[in-house]
N, C-alpha and C positions, 0 to 999 in steps of 0.2 A: 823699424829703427826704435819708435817708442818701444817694443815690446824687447825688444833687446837690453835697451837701459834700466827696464823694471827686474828684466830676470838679473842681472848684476848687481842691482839694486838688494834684489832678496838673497841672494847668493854673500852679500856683503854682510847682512845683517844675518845669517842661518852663522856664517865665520867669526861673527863677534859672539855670538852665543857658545857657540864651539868652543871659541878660545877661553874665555870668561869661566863655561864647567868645567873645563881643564888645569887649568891656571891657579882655580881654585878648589878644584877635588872637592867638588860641590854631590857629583854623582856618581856612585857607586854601581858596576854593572850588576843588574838584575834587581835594582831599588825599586819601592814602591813607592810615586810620588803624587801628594793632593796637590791639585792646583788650586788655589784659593782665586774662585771663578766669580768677581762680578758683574760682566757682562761687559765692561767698555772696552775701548780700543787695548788697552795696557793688557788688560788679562786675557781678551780672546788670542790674541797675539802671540801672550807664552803659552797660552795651551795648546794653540796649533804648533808651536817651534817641537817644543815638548813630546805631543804625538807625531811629528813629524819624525824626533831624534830615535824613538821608541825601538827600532830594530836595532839600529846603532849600539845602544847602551843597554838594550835587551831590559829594558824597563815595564811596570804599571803602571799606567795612570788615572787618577781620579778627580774627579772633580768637585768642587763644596762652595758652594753659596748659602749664603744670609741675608735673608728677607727684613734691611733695617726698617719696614713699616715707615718710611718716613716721608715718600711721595706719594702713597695711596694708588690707582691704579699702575702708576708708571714701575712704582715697584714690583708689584706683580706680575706685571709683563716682562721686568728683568730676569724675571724670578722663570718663566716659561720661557722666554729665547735661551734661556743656559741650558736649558735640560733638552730643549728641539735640540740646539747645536753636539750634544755633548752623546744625544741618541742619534744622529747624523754620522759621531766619528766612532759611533761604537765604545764611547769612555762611559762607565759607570758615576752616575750624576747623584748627589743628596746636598739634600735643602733643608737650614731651620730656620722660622720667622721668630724674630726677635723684636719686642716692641722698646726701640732703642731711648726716644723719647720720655719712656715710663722707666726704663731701668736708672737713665741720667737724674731721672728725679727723685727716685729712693735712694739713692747711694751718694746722691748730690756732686755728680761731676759733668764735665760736659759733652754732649751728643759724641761730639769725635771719640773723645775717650771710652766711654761705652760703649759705642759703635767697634771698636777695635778689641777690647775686652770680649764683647759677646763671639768675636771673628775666632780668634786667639784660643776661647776655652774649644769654641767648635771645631774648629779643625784640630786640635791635638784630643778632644775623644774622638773624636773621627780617627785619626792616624791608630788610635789604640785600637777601636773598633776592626780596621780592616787589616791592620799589622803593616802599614807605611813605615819607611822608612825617616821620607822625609817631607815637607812640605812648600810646595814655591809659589812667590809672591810677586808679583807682576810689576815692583818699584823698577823705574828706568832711572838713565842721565838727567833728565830733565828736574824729576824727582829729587834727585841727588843734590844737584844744583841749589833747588829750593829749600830742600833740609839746613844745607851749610849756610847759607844765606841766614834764614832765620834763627839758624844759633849763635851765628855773628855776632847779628843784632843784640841777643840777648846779654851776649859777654863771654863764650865758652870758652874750655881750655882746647889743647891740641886731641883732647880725645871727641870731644865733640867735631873738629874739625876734620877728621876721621870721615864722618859721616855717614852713609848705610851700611851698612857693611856685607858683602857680598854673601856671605855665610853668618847665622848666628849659630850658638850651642849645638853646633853641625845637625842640625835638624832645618831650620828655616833657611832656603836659597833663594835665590837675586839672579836666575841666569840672565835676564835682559837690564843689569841694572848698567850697560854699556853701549845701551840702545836710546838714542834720541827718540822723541816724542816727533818727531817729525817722521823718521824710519819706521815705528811705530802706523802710525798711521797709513803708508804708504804700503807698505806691510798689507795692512786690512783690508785696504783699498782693492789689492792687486786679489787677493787671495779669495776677497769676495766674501768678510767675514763676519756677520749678523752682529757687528759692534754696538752698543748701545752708548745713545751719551745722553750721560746725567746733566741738564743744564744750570744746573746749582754751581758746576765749576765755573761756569765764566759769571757766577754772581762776587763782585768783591766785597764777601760780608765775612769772610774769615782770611787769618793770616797770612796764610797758605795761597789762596786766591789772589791776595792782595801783591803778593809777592811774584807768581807766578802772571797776573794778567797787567802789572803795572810796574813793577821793579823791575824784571827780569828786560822787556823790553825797551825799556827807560836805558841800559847799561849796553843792551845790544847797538842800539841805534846813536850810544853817544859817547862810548868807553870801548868797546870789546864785543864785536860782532860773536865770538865764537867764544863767548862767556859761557857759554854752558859744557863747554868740552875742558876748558882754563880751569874751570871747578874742579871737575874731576879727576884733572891733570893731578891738581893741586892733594887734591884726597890722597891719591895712590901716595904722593912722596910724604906725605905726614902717614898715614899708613904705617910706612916703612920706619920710621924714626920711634910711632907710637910701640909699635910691636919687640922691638928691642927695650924699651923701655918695660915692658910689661913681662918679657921674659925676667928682669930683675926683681919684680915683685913679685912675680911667683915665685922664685928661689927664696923670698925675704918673707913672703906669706907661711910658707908651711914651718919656717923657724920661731917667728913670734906670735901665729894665731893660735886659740884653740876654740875648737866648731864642737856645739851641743847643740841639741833640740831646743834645751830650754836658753841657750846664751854665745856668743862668740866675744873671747877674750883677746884686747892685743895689750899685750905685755909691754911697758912699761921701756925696752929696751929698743920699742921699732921708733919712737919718737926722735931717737938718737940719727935717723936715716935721712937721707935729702927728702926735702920738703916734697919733690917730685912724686917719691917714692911711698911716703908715705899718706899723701893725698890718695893714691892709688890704693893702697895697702887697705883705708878706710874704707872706700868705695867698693870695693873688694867683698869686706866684710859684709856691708850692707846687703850687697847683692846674695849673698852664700845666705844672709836670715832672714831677709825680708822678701827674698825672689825677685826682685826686680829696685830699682833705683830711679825708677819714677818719681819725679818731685825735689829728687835730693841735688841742690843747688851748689856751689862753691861754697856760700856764708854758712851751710848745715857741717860742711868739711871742718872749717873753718874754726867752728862750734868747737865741734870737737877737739879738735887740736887744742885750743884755750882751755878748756876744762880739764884737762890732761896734765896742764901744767900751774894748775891752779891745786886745792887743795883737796882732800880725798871727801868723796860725799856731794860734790856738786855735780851736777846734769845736765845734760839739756835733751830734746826731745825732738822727733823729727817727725815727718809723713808717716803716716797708718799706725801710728802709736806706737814708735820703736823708742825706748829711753837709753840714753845713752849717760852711763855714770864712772866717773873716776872712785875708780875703790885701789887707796894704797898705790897710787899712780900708773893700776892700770887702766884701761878701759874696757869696760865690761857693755854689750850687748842686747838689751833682753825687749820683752815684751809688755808694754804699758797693763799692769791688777787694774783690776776693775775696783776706782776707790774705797776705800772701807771707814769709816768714821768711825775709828778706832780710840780710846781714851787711856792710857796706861793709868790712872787713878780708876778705873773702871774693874781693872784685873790683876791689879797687885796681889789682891788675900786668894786664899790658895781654895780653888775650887773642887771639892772632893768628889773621885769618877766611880761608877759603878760598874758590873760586869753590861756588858751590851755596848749599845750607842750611847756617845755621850758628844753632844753638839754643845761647842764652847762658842758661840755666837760671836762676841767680841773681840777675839784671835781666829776666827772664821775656820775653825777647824772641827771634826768630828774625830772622835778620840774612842774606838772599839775594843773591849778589853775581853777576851775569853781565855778559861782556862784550857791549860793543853797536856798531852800527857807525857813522861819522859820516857821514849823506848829509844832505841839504834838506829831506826825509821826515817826520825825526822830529823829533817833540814833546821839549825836551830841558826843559819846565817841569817836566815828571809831575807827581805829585799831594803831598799833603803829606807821606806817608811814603814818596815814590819820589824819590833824587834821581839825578843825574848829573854824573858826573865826569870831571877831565882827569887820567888815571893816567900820561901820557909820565913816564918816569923814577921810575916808582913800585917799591920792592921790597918793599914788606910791608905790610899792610892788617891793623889791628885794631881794638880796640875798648875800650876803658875807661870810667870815671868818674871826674872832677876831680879833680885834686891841686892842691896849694898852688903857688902862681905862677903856673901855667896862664895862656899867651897865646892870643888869635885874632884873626886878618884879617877882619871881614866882608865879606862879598861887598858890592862897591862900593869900597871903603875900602883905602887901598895903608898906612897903618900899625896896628898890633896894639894892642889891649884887653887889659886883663885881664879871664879871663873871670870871674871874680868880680865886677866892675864890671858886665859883661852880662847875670848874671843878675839883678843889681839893676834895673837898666833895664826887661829885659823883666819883673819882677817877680815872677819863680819864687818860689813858697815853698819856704823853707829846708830846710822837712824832705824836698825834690823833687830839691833842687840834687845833693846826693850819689849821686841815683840817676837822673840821665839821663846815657842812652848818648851817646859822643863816639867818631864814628867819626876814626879816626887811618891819616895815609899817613904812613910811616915814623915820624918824630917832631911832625908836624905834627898839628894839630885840624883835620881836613877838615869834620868835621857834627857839630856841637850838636842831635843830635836830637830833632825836636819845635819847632826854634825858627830855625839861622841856618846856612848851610851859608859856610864860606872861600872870599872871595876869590883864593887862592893856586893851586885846583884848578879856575879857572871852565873852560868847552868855548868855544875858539875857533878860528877855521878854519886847517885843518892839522892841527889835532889828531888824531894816530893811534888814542892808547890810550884807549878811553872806556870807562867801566862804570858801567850800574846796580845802586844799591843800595838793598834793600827792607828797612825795619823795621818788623816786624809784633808788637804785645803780644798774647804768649800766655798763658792762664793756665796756672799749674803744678800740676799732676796729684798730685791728692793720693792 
């Protein structure tokens, strides 16, 4: 009889995985999939479901563990019961020791968070390594439960209430994230599976602990026995609300964003959109530059949004040194310079450049000037920081930043701007205008560099004296 109730048992929990990789087109027939293998009940668990599913979906499977060094021999022997198990089922096993304690202290965050980072980088060169698909991670219900809980607590929106989410950036899968910790176990029990358990979980010195060994049951025994299925219940129908929501901001992202290496702009016109939307839209962005939106709270959203609608030139600044600045009421994206103690009374008088290097220390830039020759050959477009010029009748070549009157020709254009007018136009921020380099022939504005180079020096045929010139931002050596 008992063994009858165990085979329905596992037979219930192999159907919720089933349904879960289906449901959510988690697994592609003939994928390659890591199992991110630490040894305890959760992950022996999916990797036997997994190898058990293997003929069904005509899959690879592999397996990766990380040695966090953090219980001394216990870890170790984490580290040899995955690879006995994993050469038992025939799954190709690899391990790296990561000393997680020492990495939390150089980078200054905490064990969890590094312990997750070192997981994270290793299993995606792994996946590159053996040409994987995808990678699955052994979060259950129980798990689930405790995530939502503790972003409750903290204050989240409906997207936090979301919760794990079964699939991320279709690479990372959750098939047992529909499996009770109880099933789970019963699972291991039955199957007879070298689980290991870390006894740091049942210590309540972390949140997660605290939640799971004293809240959770505190709710069962006095509100909601079957609180941990209510959760989940609860995830799926926001889920469904959140995702409609987000199909609007992607239709509304690709109209008002624009995505560079060096910056992502949102235009000035998505402000105009439900506040919903545009929370999202932000968050969005974040994640498209910075790779992830770890740290980024409501009040950093928030931020934004108010300096948006304040005056052009203000900022604010978020996690990993992302500065976030209204230029001309948009919001502009970029990545925190490494300070410079820069002086504009330092470089006002015009500093005369020679043929070679020429390192302008105080505008951080090195300024390469060679002569070149005129044939049919060359490329006289070059690149954004390469231009070319017509030097006939040139005696001295320097370099400065804006003074008051300042004229220029645009290329194209046979009368003169002021360039104050031009940085308007092109819509330099102010606090920028005082320190872009203007390369100068004699008393002329040959290059606005970064933006528009003189009409007055274009290269036309005949032209004897030509030279390239290269401005390269250096940092300054501290």
């Amino acid at each position: 009889m008992s063994e009858n109730i165990n085979n329905i048992s596992l037979e219930n929990t192999m159907n919720k995985v089933i349904n879960t990789i289906n449901e959510n087109k988690m697994i592609n027939e003939g994928d390659g999939i890591i199992v991110a293998l630490s040894g305890g009940p959760d992950s022996m668990c999916l990797l036997h479901i997994l190898h058990s599913l293997r003929k069904k979906y005509n899959l690879t499977i592999y397996a990766a563990h990380i040695n966090h060094m953090l219980r001394g021999n216990e870890s170790d022997m984490d580290e040899r019961v995955c690879e006995e198990y994993c050469q038992s089922l025939g799954v190709e096993f690899f391990s790296s020791s990561v000393d997680i304690e020492k990495m939390a202290l150089e980078q200054g965050i905490s064990t969890e968070m590094a312990g997750r980072d070192a997981r994270y980088s290793f299993f995606e060169e792994l996946m590159n390594k053996v040409g994987a698909q995808k990678i699955a991670v052994a979060h259950n219900q129980n798990d689930q439960a405790e995530t939502v809980l503790m972003r409750l607590m903290r204050g989240t929106g409906i997207e936090g209430l979301v919760g794990i989410k079964p699939v991320r950036d279709e690479i990372f899968i959750r098939p047992i994230i529909n499996v009770t910790r109880t099933e789970i176990e019963e699972y291991c029990e039955t199957n007879k599976l070298p689980a290991r358990i870390d006894k740091t979980n049942f210590e309540p010195i972390y949140s997660r602990n605290k939640v799971r060994l004293e809240l959770i049951p505190y709710i069962e025994k006095n509100f909601n026995g079957d609180i941990i299925t209510t959760l989940s219940r609860m995830c799926e129908l926001i889920k469904r609300d959140e995702e409609f929501i987000q199909e609007n901001v992607t239709k509304y992202f690709e109209k008002v964003c624009d995505i560079s290496d060096e910056k992502v702009i949102i235009y000035n016109d998505a402000f105009n959109l439900h506040p919903a939307v545009i929370s999202r839209i932000i968050r969005k962005a974040l994640l498209i530059f910075k790779g992830d939106i770890n740290n980024i709270q409501s009040i950093h959203i928030d931020n934004v949004i108010k300096i948006q609608r304040s005056e052009t030139g203000k900022f604010t600044v978020v996690p990993k040194g992302i500065v976030i600045t209204n230029v001309y009421g948009n919001i502009e994206i970029t990545r925190k310079q490494q300070n410079r103690e820069i002086h504009k009374s330092n470089i006002n008088e015009c500093l005369e450049l020679k043929m070679g290097d020429n390192y302008v220390e105080n505008l951080g830039v090195n300024i390469r000037i060679k002569q070149v020759s005129n044939n049919k050959s060359m490329n006289f477009k070059g690149k954004e920081n390469v231009k070319y010029f017509n030097c006939d009748n040139v005696k001295n070549i320097s370099v400065r930043v804006r003074k008051d009157g300042d004229r220029f020709v645009p290329f194209g254009m046979k009368g003169s701007k002021k360039l104050k007018d031009i940085f308007m136009d092109l819509k330099v921020p102010r606090d920028k205008r005082d320190f872009v380099p203007l390369i100068c022939f004699d008393e002329e504005i040959s290059w606005i560099v970064g933006y528009k180079i003189s009409d007055k020096f274009k290269i036309h045929e005949g032209v004897k004296n030509i030279i390239e010139v290269t401005v390269e931002r250096q940092e300054k050596n501290e």
